[in-house]
C-alpha positions as CSV (number, residue, x, y, z in Angstrom):
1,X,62.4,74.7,104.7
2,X,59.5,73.5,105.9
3,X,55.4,73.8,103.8
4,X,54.1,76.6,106.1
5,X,57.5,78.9,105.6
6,X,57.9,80.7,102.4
7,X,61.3,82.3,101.4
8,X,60.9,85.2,99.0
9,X,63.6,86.5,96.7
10,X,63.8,90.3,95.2
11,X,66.5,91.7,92.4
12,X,65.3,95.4,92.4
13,X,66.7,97.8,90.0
14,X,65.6,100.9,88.6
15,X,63.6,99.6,86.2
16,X,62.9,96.4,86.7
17,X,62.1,94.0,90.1
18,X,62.0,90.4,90.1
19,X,60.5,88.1,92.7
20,X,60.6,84.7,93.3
21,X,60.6,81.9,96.0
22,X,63.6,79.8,97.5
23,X,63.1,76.1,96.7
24,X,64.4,73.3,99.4
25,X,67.4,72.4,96.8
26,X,68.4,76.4,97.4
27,X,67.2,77.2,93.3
28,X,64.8,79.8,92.8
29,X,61.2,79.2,91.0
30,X,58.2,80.9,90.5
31,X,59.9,83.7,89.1
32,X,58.2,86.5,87.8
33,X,59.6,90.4,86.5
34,X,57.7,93.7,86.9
35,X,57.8,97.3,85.7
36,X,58.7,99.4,88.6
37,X,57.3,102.6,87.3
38,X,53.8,100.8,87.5
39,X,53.9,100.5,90.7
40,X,53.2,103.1,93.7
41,X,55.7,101.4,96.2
42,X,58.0,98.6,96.6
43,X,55.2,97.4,99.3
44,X,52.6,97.4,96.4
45,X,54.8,94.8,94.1
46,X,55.3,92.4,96.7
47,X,52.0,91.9,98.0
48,X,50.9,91.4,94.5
49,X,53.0,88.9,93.9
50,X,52.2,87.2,97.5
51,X,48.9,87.2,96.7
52,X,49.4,84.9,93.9
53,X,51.7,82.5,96.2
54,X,48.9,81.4,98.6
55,X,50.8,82.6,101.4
56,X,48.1,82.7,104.2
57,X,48.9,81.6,107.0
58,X,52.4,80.8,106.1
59,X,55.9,82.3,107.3
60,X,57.8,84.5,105.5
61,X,60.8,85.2,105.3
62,X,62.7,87.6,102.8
63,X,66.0,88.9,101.3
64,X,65.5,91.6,98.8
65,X,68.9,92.6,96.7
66,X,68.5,96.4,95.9
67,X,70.2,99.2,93.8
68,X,70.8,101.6,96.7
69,X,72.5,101.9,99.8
70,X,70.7,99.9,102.3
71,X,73.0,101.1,105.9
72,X,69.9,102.9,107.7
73,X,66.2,101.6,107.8
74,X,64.8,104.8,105.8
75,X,66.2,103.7,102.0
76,X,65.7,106.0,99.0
77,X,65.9,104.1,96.0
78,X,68.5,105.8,93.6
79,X,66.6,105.5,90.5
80,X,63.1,105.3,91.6
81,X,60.6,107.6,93.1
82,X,60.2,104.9,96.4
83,X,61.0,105.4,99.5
84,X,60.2,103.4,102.7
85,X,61.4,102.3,106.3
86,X,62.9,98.4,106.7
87,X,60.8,98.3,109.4
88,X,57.4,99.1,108.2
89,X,58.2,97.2,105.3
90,X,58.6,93.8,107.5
91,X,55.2,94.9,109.5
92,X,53.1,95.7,106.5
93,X,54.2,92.6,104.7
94,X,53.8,90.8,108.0
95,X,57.4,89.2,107.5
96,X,58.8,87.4,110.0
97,X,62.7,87.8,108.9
98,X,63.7,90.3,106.5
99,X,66.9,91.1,104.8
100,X,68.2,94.0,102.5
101,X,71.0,93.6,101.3
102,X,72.7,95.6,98.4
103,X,72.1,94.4,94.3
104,X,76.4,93.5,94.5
105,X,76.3,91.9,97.4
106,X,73.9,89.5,96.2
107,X,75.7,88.9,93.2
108,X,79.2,88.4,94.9
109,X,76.9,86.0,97.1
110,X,76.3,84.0,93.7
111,X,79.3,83.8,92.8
112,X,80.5,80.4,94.4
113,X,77.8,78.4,93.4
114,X,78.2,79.7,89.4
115,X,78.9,76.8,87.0
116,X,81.0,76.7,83.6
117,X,77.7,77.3,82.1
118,X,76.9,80.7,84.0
119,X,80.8,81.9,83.6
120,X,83.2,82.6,80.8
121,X,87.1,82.4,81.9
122,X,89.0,85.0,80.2
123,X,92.4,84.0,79.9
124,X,94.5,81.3,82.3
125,X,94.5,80.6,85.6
126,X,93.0,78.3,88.4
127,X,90.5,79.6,91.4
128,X,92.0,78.4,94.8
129,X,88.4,77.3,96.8
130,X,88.0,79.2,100.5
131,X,90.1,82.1,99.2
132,X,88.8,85.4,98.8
133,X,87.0,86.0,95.4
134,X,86.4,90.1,93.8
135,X,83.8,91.2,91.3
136,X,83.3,94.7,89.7
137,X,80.8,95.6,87.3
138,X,80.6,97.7,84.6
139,X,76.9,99.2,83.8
140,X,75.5,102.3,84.9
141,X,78.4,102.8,87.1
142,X,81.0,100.4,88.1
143,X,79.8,98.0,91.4
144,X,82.6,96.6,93.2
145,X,82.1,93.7,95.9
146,X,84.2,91.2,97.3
147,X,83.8,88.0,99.3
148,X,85.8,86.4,102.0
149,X,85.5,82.8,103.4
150,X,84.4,82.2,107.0
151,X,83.0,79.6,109.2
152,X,79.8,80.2,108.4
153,X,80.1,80.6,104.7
154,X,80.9,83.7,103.0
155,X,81.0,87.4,103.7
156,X,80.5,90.2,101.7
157,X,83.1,93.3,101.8
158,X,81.0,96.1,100.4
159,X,82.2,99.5,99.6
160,X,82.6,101.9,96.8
161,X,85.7,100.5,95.0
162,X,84.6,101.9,91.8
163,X,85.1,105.5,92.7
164,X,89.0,105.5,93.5
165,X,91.1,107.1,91.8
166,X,92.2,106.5,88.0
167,X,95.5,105.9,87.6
168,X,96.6,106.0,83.8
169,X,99.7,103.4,82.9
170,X,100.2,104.4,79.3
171,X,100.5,107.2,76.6
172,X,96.7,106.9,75.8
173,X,95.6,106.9,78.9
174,X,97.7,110.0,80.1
175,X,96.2,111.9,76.8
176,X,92.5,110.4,78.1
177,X,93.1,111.6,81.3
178,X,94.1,115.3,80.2
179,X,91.3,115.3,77.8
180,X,89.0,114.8,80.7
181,X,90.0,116.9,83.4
182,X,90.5,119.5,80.4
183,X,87.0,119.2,79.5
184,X,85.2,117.6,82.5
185,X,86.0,118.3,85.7
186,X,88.9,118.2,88.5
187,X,89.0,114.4,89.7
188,X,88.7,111.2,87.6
189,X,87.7,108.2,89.5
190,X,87.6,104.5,87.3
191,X,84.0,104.4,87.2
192,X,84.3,107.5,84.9
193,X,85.8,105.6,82.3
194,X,84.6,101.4,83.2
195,X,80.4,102.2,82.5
196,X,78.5,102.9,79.7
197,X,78.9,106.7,79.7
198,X,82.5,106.0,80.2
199,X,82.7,103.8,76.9
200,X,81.4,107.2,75.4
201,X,83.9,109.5,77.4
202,X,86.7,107.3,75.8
203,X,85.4,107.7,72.3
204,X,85.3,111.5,72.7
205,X,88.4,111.6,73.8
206,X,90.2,109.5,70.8
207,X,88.0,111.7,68.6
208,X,89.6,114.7,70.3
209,X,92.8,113.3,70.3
210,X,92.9,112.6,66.6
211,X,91.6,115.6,65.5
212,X,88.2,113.9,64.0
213,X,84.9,115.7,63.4
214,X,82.3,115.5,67.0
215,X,80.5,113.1,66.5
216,X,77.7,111.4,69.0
217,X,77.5,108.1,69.7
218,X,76.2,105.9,72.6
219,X,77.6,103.2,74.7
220,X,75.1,100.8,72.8
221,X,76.1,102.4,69.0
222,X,80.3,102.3,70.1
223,X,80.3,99.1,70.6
224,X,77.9,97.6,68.4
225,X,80.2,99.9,65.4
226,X,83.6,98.4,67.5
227,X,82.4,94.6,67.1
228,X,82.0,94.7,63.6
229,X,84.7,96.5,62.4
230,X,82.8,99.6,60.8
231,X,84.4,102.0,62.6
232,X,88.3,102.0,63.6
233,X,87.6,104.8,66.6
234,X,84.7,102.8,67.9
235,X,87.1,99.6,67.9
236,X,90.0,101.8,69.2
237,X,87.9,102.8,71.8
238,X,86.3,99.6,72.8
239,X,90.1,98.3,73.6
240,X,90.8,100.9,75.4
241,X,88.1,99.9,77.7
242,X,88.8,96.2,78.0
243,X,92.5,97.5,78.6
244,X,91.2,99.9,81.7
245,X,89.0,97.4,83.0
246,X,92.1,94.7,82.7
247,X,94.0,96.9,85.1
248,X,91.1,97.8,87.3
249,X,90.2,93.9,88.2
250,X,94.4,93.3,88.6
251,X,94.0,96.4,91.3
252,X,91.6,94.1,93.2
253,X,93.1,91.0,92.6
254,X,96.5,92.7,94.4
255,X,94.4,94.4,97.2
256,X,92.4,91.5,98.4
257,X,94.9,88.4,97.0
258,X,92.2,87.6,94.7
259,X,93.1,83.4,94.5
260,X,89.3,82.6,94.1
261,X,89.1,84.9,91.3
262,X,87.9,88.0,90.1
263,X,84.8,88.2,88.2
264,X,82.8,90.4,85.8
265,X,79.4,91.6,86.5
266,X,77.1,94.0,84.8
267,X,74.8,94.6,81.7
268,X,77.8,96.1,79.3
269,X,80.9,93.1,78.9
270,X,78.7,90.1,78.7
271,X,77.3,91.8,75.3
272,X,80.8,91.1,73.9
273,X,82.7,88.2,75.0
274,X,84.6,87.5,71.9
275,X,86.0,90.9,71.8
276,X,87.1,90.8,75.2
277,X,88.8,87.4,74.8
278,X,90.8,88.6,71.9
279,X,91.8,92.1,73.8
280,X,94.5,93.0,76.0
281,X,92.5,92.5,79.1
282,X,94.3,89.5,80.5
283,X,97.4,90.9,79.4
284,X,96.2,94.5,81.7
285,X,95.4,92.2,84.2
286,X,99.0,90.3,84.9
287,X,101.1,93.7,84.2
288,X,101.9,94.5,87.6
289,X,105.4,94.6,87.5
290,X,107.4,92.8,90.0
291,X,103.9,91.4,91.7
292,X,102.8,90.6,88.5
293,X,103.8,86.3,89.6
294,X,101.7,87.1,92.6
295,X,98.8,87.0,90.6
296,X,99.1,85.1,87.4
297,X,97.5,82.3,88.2
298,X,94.4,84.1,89.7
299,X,91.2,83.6,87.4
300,X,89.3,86.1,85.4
301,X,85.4,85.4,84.8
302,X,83.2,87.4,83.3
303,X,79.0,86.3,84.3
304,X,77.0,85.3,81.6
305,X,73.9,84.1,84.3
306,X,70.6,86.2,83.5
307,X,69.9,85.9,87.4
308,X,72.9,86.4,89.7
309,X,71.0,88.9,91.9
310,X,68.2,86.0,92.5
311,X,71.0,83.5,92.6
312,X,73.6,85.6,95.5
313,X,69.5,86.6,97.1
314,X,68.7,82.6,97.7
315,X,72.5,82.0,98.6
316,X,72.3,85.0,101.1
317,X,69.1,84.0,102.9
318,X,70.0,80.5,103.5
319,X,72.8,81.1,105.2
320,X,71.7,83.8,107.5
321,X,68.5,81.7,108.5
322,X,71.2,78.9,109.1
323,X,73.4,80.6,111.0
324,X,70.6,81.8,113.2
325,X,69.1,78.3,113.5
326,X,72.6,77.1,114.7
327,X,72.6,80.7,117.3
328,X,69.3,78.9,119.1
């Protein structure tokens, strides 16, 4: 990258954005965070932090990761009052290469260039390099991306894997299934269950299923009460989660053939490591019957990195403006 080109990075959620600029050595720096909800438009946030970059003069190019479907040029943020066309976007900015891509995708893009310090292996196995690689993520809902190896680098398979269907495999999972098509409503996809208000859906249940008093508790309370050991329904429940999730991220290893690992993403798991180390989640995760020697050996990660959507961002821009130098 040459002095007069500037690279800018985005991680947009609902509540927060972060910005920052691609160094030569492909890390990110400068890196600031803003409140959305103080800003008018995502066009406002940028060229505030532009302003601060000295970018007169200067080429930019950017690749902004964002919570929302990005298909069309007209994208509706999902938890945000903003609203605006691609193309506007690039000419206001006065950006010479722009790139949206979608908050998993840049975090699948992050994925190969994680180190033992931005990862936790849960569990055996050994990642197989150039073989396709999954990631789900429990949070708000449950993000599903996976990556494939090519010529050129990596490609992300998008989607939305986290809305198939749930498919219970045991006695408290056929009684958490009744309870919730009793009570909620006529199809139960995995993301019902792997996400924060799912954590909650699962302790209602168990309190339903044992007969306890209602009781109210968040994601947050459930497994704060489940870690240390003041409540036995908050801990049962907690389980039951790690045990869903285990054969939720065996589903994608078997689908894609998983040898470069499956990884875990989101705000909820990395909050308690320990707990998922010492569940059954691992044990989920190889229990699929005869195919269960097909994946054995296939790694399970769960993300500890602050910053994968700035990481999979720089990683994602680099290689498109690469492959287009190479297309000249």
């Amino acid at each position: 990258m040459s002095a007069s080109t500037i690279n800018l990075v985005a991680d947009i959620g609902g509540t927060n954005i972060r910005l920052g600029l691609v160094s030569n050595d492909g890390s990110t720096e400068g890196i600031k965070t803003y409140q959305c909800d103080r800003y008018n438009s995502l066009a406002d946030v940028i060229c505030e932090y532009l302003a601060l970059q000295y970018c007169e003069g200067k080429t930019i190019n950017a690749c902004l990761a964002i919570a929302c479907p990005v298909e069309t040029d007209q994208i509706t943020m999902t938890n945000l009052p903003w609203t605006f066309s691609q193309s506007a976007l690039k000419k206001e900015l006065n950006i010479s290469q722009l790139f949206l891509i979608n908050d998993y995708t840049a975090i699948a893009h992050a994925v190969p260039s994680l180190t033992d310090a931005q990862k936790v292996q849960i569990g055996e196995g050994q990642a197989v390099s150039d073989k396709p690689i999954s990631i789900c993520g429990p949070g708000t809902g449950l993000g599903v991306a996976n990556l494939i190896p090519t010529t050129d680098g990596w490609c992300c398979l998008g989607g939305e894997g986290g809305h198939v269907d749930f498919a219970p495999i045991d006695a408290d999972e056929v009684k958490i299934l009744n309870y919730l098509l009793e009570s909620k409503q006529s199809r139960i996809s995995y993301e019902q269950l792997l996400c924060g208000k799912g954590l909650e859906q699962i302790y209602q249940a168990f309190l339903s299923i044992g007969n306890h008093p209602k009781n109210i508790l968040s994601a947050e309370q459930i497994s704060a009460k489940a870690i240390d050991g003041s409540c036995s329904i908050c801990e049962k429940s907690l389980h039951q989660f790690c045990n869903t999730l285990g054969s939720f991220a065996g589903n994608l290893a078997l689908t894609l053939g998983c040898f470069g690992g499956v990884y875990i993403a989101g705000g909820i798991v990395p909050r308690f490591i320990s707990f998922i180390q010492n569940s059954d989640f691992r044990q989920r995760f190889d229990a699929k019957g005869r195919l269960s020697s097909f994946i054995n050996n296939i790694p399970t990660y769960v993300i500890t990195e602050a910053q994968p959507g700035l990481i999979g961002a720089s990683a994602y821009i680099r290689q498109q403006l690469s492959s287009m130098k190479g297309q000249v």
